[in-house]
C-alpha positions in Angstrom: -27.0 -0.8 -94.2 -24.0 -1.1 -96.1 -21.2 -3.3 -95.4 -17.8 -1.8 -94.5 -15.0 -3.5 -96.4 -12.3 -1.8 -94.4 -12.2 -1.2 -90.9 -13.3 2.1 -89.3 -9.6 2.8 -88.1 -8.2 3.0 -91.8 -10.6 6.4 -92.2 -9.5 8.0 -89.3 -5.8 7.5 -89.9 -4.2 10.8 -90.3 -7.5 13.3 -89.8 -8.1 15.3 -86.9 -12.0 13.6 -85.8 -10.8 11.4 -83.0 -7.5 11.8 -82.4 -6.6 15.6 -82.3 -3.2 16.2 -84.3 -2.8 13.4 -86.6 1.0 13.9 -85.1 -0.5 12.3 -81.5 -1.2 8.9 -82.8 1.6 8.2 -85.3 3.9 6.7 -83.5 4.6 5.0 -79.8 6.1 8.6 -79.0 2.6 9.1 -78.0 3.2 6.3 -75.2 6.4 7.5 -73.8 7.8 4.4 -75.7 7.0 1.0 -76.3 6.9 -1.8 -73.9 9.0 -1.3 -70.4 11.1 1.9 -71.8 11.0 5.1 -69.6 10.3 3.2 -66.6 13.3 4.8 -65.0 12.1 8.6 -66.0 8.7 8.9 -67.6 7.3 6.2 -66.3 8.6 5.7 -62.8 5.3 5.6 -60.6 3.8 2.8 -63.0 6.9 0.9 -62.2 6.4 1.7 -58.1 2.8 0.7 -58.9 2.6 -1.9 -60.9 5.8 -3.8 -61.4 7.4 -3.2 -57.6 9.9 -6.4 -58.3 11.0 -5.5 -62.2 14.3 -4.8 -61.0 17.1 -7.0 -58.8 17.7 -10.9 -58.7 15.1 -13.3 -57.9 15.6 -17.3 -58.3 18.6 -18.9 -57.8 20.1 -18.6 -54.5 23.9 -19.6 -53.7 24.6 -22.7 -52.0 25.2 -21.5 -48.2 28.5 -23.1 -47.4 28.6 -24.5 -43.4 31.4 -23.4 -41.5 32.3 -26.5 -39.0 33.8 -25.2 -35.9 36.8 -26.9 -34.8 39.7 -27.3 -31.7 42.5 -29.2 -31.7 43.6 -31.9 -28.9 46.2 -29.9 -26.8 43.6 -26.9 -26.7 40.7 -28.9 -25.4 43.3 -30.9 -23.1 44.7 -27.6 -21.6 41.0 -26.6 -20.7 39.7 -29.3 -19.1 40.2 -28.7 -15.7 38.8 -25.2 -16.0 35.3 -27.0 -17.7 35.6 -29.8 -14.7 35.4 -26.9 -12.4 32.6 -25.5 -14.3 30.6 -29.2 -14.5 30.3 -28.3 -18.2 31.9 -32.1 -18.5 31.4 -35.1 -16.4 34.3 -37.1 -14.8 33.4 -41.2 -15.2 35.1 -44.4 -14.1 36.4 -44.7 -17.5 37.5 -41.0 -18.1 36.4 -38.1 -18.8 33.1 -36.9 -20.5 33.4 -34.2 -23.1 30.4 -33.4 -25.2 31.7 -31.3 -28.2 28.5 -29.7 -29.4 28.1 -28.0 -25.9 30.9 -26.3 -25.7 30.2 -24.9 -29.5 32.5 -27.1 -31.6 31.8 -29.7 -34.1 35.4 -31.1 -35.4 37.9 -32.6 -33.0 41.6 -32.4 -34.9 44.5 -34.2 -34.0 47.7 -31.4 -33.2 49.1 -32.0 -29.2 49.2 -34.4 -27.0 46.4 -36.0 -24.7 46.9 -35.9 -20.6 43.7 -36.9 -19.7 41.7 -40.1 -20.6 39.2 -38.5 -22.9 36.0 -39.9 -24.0 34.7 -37.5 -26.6 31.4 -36.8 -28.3 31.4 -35.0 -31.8 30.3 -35.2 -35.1 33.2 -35.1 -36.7 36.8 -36.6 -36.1 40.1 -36.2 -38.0 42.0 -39.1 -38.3 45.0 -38.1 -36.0 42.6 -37.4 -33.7 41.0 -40.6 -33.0 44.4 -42.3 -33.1 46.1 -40.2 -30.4 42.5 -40.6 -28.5 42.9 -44.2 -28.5 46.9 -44.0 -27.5 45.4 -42.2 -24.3 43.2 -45.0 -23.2 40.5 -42.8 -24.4 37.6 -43.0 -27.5 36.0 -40.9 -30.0 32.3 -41.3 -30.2 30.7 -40.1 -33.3 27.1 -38.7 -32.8 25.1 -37.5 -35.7 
């Protein structure tokens, strides 16, 4: 047996044997293209098959910015005797009970004027707010 100093490949370069028209293997024309070209037109179902999440974003997501729901003092003032009447606050010996985060607010701000005693619950307070709290023989109680 004799031993081939070039590789079998080199002789069938350019004939007809293996590969039909020597035209069919020259170049990656024979592919469609090389690497990830076509996969828009020629090569669409390989895409769908085999690479479904080639396309769009993946990895970093945006920071999701909280919204904090707020109410000023004259508004929650003006509505508590409508939520006494409801019992959605409770009426104490010290004033009156107002739980923010049931009623679907999270800030307290400090615009208007307090009536009422108020002894409120939140996690957030501005200032202002705690101030004019505290002027109405009231308190703000921070809950986390």
């Amino acid at each position: 047996m004799v031993v081939r100093r070039e590789r079998k490949i080199r002789k069938l370069r350019g004939r007809k044997s293996s590969y039909g028209s020597h035209k069919k293997h020259k170049g990656a024309g024979n592919r469609g293209g090389r690497g990830m070209s076509g996969m828009h037109k020629s090569k669409v179902m390989r895409m769908i098959k085999y690479f479904p999440d080639h396309y769009g974003k993946h990895g970093m997501s945006s920071i999701k910015k909280t919204e904090i729901r707020t109410i000023n003092l004259m508004d929650l003032d003006s509505k508590i005797e409508e939520l006494l009447k409801e019992k959605k606050v409770e009426k104490d010996k010290d004033g009156i009970k107002v739980k923010l985060s049931d009623l679907g607010y999270d800030k307290l701000l400090g615009s208007g004027k307090v009536n009422h005693p108020l002894i409120v619950e939140a996690k957030y307070f501005s200032k202002n707010a705690i101030k004019k709290l505290e002027e109405g023989k009231g308190k703000a109680v921070i809950v986390s």
